[in-house]
C-alpha positions in Angstrom: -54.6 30.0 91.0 -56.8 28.6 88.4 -57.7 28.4 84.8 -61.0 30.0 84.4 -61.5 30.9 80.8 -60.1 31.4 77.4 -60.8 33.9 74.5 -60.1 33.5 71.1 -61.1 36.0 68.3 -59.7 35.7 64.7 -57.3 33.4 65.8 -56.8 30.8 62.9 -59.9 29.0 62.7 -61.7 31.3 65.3 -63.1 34.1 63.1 -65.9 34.9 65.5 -65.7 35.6 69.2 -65.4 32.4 71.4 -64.9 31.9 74.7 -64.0 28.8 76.7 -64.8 28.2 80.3 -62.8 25.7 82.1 -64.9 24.9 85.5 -64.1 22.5 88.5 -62.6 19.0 87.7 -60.8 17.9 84.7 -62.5 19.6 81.4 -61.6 17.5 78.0 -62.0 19.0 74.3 -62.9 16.6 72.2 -63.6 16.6 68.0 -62.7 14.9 64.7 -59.4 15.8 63.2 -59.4 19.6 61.3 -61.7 21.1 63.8 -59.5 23.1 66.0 -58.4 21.1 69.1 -54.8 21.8 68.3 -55.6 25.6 67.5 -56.7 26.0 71.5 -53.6 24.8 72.8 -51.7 26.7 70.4 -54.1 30.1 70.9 -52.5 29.4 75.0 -48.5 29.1 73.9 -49.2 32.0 72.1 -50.9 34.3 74.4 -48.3 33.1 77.1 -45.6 34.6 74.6 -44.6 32.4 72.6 -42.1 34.1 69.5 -41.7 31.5 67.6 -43.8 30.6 65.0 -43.2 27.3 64.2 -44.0 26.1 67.9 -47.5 26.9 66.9 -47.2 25.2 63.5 -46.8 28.4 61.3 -44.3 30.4 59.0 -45.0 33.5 59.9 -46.3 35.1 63.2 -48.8 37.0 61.2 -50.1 33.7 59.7 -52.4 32.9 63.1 -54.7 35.7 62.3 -57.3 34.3 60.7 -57.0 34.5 56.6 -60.7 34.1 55.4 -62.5 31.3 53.8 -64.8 31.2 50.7 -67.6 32.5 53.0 -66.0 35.0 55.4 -63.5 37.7 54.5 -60.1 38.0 56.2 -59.9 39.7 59.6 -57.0 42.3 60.4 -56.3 41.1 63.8 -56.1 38.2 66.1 -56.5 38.3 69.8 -56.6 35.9 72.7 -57.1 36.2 76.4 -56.8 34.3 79.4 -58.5 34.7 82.5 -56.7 33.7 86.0 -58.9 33.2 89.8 -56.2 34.5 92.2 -58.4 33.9 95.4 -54.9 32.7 97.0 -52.7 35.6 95.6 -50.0 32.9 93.9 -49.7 35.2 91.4 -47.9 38.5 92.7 -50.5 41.3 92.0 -53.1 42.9 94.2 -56.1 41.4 91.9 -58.5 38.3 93.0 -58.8 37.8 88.6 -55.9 37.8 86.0 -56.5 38.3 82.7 -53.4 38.8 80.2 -54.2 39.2 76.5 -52.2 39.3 73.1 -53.4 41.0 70.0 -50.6 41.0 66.6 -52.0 43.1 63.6 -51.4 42.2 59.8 -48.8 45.3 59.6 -47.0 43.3 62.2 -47.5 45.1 65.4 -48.6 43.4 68.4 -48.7 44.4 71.6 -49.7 42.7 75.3 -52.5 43.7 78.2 -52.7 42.8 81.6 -56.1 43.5 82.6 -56.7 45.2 80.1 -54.0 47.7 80.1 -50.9 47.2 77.6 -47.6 45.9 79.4 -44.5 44.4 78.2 -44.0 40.6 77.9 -41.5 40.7 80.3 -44.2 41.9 82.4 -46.3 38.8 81.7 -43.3 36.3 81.8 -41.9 37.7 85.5 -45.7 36.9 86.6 -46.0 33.7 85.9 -42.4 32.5 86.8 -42.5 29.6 89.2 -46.3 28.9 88.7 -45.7 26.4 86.2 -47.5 28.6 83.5 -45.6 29.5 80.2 -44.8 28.6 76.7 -42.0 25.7 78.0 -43.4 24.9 81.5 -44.5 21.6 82.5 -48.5 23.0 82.9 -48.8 23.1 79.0 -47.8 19.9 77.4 -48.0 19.5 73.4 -47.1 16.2 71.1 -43.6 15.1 71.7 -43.5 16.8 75.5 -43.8 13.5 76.9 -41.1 12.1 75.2 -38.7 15.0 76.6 -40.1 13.8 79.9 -39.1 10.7 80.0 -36.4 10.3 77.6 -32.7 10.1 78.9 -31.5 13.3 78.7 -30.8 14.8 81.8 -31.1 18.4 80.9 -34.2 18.4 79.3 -36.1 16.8 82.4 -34.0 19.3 84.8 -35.7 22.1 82.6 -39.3 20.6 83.7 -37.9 19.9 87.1 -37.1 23.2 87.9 -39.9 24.7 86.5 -42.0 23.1 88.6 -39.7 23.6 91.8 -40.2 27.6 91.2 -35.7 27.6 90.0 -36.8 29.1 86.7 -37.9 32.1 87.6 -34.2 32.8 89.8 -32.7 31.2 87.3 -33.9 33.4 84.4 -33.6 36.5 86.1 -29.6 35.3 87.2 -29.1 34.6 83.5 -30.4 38.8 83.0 -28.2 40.0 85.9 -25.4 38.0 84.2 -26.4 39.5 80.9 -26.6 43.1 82.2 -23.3 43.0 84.1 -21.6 41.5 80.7 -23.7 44.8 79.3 -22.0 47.0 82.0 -18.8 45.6 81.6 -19.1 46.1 77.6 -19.8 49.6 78.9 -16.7 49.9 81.4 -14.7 49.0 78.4 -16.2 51.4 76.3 -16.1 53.7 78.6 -12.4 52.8 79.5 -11.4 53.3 75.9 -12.9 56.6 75.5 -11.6 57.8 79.1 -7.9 56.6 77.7 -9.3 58.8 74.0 -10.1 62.2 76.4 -6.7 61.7 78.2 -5.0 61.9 75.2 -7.1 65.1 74.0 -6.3 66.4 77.6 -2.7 66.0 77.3 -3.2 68.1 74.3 -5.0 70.5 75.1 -2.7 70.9 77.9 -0.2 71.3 75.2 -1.8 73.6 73.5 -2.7 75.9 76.5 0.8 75.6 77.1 2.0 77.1 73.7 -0.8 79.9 74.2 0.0 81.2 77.9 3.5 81.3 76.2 2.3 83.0 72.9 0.2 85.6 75.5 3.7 86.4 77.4 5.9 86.5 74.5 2.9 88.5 73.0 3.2 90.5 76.0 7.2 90.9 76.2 6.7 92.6 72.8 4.0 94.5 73.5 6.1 95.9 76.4 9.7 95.9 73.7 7.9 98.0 71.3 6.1 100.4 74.1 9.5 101.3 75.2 11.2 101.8 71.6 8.5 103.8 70.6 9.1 105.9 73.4 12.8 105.9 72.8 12.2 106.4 69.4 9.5 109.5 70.4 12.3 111.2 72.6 15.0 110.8 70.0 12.3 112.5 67.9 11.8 115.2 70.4 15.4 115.8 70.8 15.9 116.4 67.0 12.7 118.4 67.4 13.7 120.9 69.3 17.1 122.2 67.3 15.0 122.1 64.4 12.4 124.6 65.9 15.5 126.3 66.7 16.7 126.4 63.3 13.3 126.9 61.9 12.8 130.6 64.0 16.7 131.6 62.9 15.6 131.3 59.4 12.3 132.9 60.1 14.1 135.9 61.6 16.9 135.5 58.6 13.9 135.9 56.1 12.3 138.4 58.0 15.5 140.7 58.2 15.9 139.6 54.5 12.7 140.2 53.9 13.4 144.3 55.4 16.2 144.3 53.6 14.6 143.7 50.7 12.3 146.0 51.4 14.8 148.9 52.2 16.2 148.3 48.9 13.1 148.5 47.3 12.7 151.6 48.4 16.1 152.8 47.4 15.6 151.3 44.0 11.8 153.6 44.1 13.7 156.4 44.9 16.5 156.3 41.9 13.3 155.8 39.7 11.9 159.0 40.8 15.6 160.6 40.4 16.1 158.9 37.3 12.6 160.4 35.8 13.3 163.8 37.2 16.7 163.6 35.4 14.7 162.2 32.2 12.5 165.1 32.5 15.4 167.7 33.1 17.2 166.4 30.4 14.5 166.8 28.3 14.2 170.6 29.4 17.4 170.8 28.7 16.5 169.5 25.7 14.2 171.3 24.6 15.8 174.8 25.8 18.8 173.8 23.7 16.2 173.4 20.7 15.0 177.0 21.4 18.1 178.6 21.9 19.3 177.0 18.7 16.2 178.3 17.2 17.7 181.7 18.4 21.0 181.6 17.1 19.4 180.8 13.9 17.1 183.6 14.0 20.1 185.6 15.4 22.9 184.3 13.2 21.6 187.1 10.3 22.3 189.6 12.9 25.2 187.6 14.4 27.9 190.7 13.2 26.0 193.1 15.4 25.7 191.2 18.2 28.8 189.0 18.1 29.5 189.6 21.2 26.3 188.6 22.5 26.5 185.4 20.3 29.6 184.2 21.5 28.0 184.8 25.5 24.7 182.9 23.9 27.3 180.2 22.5 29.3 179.7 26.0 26.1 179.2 27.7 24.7 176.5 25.3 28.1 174.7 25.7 27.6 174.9 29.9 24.1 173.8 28.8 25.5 170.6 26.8 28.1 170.1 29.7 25.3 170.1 32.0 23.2 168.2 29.9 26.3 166.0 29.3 26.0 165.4 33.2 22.8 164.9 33.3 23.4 161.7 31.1 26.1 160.8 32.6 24.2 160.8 35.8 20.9 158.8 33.8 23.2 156.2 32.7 24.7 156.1 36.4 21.4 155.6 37.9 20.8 152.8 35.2 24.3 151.0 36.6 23.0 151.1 40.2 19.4 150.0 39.4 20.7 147.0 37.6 23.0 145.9 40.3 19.8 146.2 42.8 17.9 143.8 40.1 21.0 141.3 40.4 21.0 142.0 44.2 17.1 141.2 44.5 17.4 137.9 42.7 20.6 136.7 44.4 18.6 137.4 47.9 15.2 135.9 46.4 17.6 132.9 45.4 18.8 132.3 48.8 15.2 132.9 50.1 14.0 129.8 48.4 16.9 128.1 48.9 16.5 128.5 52.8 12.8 128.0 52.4 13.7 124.4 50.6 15.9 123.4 53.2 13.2 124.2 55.4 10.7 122.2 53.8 13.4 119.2 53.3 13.9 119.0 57.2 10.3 119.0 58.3 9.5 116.5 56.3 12.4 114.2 57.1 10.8 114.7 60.4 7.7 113.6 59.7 9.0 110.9 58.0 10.9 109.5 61.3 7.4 110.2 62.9 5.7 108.1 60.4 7.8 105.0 60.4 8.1 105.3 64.4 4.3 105.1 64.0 4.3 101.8 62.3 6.4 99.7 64.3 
């Protein structure tokens, strides 16, 4: 694997386009102080992946796009690429050139290509583990490296040390397996805790399907309890029914006979009417043939000497005819008697007509009453 080039474009210093090829041998970059040397090495820690800005001498990560000068205006993006030869396939992908990329926006996006087609950096950090490429490996070396080198501490010499013997990579991706199954067992936990959560809701639900199956057979049992007094309730109904209906068809026939009776009594009562009127009417014949013959006797009474005789006949029959008439009234005001005791009669049997009919009326509807509240239970 080698380096082959570099491309910078509105990366600090770099507003335009530039592209540095590093050919066979040893290539040096060389140039007064201000002029960029710095920015190259930086422009590689960065594409590599570097995150922190202050490891290539900024604030901001947005800061290495380049800002404008009194003659150029700002750009809106910065991008550098490197380009790998993998004639001896160190790096693990089926290409004979590499080239990874890095562009960050002034909105603060950024994203990373691998020829040319965005990736993650993971991506980019799992290819070059154990090549000695990457922001902290021992091919890119920056002011104050050297010193870490060879300075006493042991732990910062084994971190060049095992970059170099290809350790990092297993290393760093022990340090994620570690991390994820610290993840997973965060998530065991969790899960745990809400497993322990749903028992509990299962234990009561079981609870609570308990108290229903027993609501549903006590719900049930008086379902079944109020089936069976209702149909007690409906035969003690029928029972009372039936000497009722009796009762009902003895006072129908009782008011039907009363109702002949009634009748025949009418009838009765028609005829003395007719009887009484004829009397009425022979009394007033009578009447009126007492009138004449008194008209008679008056007529008569100048002659009365000569026929004496015949006036005393004419005076016994106008006495039979007051007796009779006499009779006659008697007989009227008889007739009167006997109609009046018929009127009593009528309303005494009307009386007991309604009062029977009441009673009647009362027991039906006590029936339907027991109907009705058997109804709503």
């Amino acid at each position: 694997m080698k380096l082959q080039r570099l491309e910078l474009f509105g990366f600090k210093s770099f507003a335009d386009r530039v592209a540095i090829e590093f050919n066979s041998g040893v290539t040096a970059i060389v140039g007064p102080n201000g002029c960029g040397k710095s920015n190259i090495s930086d422009a590689i820690r960065w594409v590599l992946g570097e995150q922190r800005p202050t490891l290539v001498r900024g604030a901001r990560m947005d800061e290495v796009i380049f800002g404008g000068s009194r003659d150029r205006k700002p750009i809106s993006l910065a991008e550098v690429s490197l380009h790998f030869a993998n004639e001896d396939g160190t790096l693990p992908v089926d290409y004979t050139e590499v080239a990874i990329a890095r562009r960050v926006f002034r909105d603060g996006e950024s994203e990373y290509l691998l020829n040319r087609n965005i990736c993650r950096l993971k991506d980019i950090q799992d290819l070059f583990f154990g090549t000695g490429v990457g922001t902290h490996a021992y091919s890119l070396i920056q002011q104050g490296m050297v010193d870490s080198i060879l300075s006493d501490h042991t732990e910062e010499r084994r971190t060049i040390f095992e970059e170099a013997a290809g350790v990092t990579r297993y290393k760093t991706r022990r340090n994620a397996t570690e991390r994820k199954l610290e993840a997973t067992s965060q998530d065991l936990r969790r899960v745990e805790d809400i497993v322990g959560e749903v028992e509990k809701t299962v234990t009561s639900l079981k609870r609570q399907v308990g108290k229903a199956r027993r609501f549903q057979e006590y719900l049930a049992e008086e379902t079944r309890l109020d089936a069976h007094l209702t149909t007690r309730e409906l035969s003690a109904l029928d029972e009372r029914v039936a000497p009722l209906s009796e009762e009902i068809r003895a006072l129908e026939e009782q008011e039907a006979e009363l109702t002949a009776r009634m009748a025949e009594r009418e009838s009765g009562l028609e005829a003395l009417e007719i009887g009484w009127i004829e009397a009425r009417e022979r009394e007033t014949a009578v009447r009126g043939e007492a009138d004449t013959l008194r008209q008679r006797i008056t007529r008569r009474e100048e002659v009365q000497l000569v026929i004496g005789e015949t006036l005393r006949n004419h005076s016994r029959r106008l006495e039979a005819l007051e007796a009779e008439a006499d009779g006659a009234r008697a007989r009227a005001d008889d007739l009167d008697e006997r109609r009046a005791n018929l009127s009593v009669d009528h309303r005494a049997a009307a009386g007991r007509v309604g009062q029977i009919v009441a009673r009647m009326s009362s027991d039906v509807e006590a029936a339907r009453e027991g109907d009705h509240h058997a109804d709503l239970k």
